[in-house]
C-alpha positions as a printed Julia matrix, in Angstrom:
151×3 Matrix{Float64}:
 30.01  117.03  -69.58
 33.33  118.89  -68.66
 31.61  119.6   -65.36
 31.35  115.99  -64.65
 35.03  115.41  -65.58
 35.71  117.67  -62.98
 33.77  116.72  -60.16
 35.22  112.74  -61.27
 38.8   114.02  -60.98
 38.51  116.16  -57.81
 37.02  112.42  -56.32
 39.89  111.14  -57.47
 42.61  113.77  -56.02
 40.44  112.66  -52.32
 40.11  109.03  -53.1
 44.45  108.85  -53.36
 44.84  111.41  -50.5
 42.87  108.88  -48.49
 44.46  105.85  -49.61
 47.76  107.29  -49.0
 46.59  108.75  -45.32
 45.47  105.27  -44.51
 48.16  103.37  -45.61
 50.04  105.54  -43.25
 47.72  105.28  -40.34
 47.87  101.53  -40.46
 51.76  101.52  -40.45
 51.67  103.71  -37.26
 48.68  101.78  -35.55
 50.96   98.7   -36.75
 54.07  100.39  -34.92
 51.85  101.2   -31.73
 51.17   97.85  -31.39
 54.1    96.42  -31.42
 55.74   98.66  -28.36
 52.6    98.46  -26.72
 52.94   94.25  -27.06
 56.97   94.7   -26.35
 56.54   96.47  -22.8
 53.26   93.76  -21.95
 55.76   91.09  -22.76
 58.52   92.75  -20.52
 56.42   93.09  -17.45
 55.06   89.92  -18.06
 58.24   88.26  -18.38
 59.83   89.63  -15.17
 56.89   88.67  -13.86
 57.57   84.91  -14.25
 61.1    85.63  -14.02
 60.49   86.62  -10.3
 57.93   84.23   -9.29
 60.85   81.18  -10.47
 63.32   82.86   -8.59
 60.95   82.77   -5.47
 59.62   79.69   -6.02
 63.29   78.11   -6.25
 64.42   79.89   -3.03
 67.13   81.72   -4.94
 68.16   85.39   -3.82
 70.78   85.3    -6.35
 68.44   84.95   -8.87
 66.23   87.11   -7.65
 68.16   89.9    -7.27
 68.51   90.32  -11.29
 64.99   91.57  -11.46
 65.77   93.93   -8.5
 66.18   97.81   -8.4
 68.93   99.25   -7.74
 67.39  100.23   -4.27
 64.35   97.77   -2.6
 61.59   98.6    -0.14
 61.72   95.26    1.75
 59.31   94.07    4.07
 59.34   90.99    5.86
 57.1    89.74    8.52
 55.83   93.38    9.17
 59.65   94.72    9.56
 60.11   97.56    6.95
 63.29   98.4     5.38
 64.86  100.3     2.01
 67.99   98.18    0.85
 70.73   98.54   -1.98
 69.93   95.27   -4.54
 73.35   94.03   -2.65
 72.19   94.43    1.08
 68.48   92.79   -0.28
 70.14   89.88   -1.88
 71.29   88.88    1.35
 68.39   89.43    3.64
 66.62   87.29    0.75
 68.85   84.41    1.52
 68.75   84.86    4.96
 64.88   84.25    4.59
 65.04   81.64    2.32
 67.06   79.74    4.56
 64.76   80.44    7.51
 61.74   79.45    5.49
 62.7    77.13    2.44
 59.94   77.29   -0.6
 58.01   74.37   -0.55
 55.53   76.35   -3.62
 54.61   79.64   -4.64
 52.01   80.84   -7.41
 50.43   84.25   -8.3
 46.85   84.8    -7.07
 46.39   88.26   -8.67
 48.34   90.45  -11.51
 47.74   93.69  -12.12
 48.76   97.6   -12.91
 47.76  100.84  -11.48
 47.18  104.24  -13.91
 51.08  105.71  -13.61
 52.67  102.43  -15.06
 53.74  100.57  -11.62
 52.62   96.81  -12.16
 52.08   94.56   -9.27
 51.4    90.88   -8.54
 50.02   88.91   -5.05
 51.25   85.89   -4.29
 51.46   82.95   -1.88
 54.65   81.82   -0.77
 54.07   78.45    1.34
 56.82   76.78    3.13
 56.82   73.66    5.77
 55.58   75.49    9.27
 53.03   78.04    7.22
 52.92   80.59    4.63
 53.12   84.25    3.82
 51.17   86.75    1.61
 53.47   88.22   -0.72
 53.3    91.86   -2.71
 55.44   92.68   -5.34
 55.56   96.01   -6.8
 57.54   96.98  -10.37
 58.54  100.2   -12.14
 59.82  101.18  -14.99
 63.64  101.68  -15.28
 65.81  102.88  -18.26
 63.29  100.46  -20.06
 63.06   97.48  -18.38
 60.73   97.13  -15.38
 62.64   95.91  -12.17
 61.33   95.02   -8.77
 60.89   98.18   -6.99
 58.82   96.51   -3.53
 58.69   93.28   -1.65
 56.54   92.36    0.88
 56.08   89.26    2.86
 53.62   89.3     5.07
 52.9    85.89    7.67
 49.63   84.67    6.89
């Protein structure tokens, strides 16, 4: 009999380590998945933030979701600008082709965190493909790539 009162109360000992282990383990998997749904909601929110600014035709706008250098390509004409410089060739392209729509046709992220959406940016005489490439930086992601490309 004291045998079994032993065996009972070393089953015991492991039954409250592994409550106490797993009430633990949920509390982290809870944490995990909260940061984990905090930096999906960040991407996803510059995201729209950048396809509104587009869509409006506002650089100004635009150029809160930007780095604080660009890789800027329109038309096939490459460039690396300051957020400044690229606010203003953004206007200057606005103004030259005025938004009449533009709308995500594919979202996505690569393996070492950059996220990236295609787009089509249609104005009166046309439209143009456009590329947009995002990084993290000091914990917010920010436009790190633009492309425009005449379709």
């Amino acid at each position: 009999m004291a045998q079994f009162w032993r065996h009972a109360r070393a089953n015991q000992n492991i039954y409250m380590y592994n409550t106490r282990t797993g009430r633990y383990l949920v509390l982290f998997l809870l944490m995990v998945t909260m940061v984990i749904c905090q930096l999906g909601y960040g991407q996803s929110e510059v995201i729209n933030n950048v396809r509104s600014s587009i869509k409006a035709g506002s650089s100004k706008e635009l150029s809160n979701y930007l780095g604080d250098m660009i890789s800027l390509e329109i038309d096939g004409v490459q460039s690396n600008y300051s957020k400044t410089q690229a606010e203003y060739v953004l206007k200057d392209f606005f103004k030259k082709y005025p938004p009449n729509d533009f709308q995500y046709v594919h979202q996505g992220a690569s393996e070492g965190g950059l996220k990236y959406a295609i787009g089509r940016y249609s104005y009166e005489g046309g439209s143009f493909r456009v590329v947009l490439r995002s990084k993290m930086v000091n914990g917010t992601y920010k436009v790190s790539s633009l492309d425009f490309t005449k379709e």
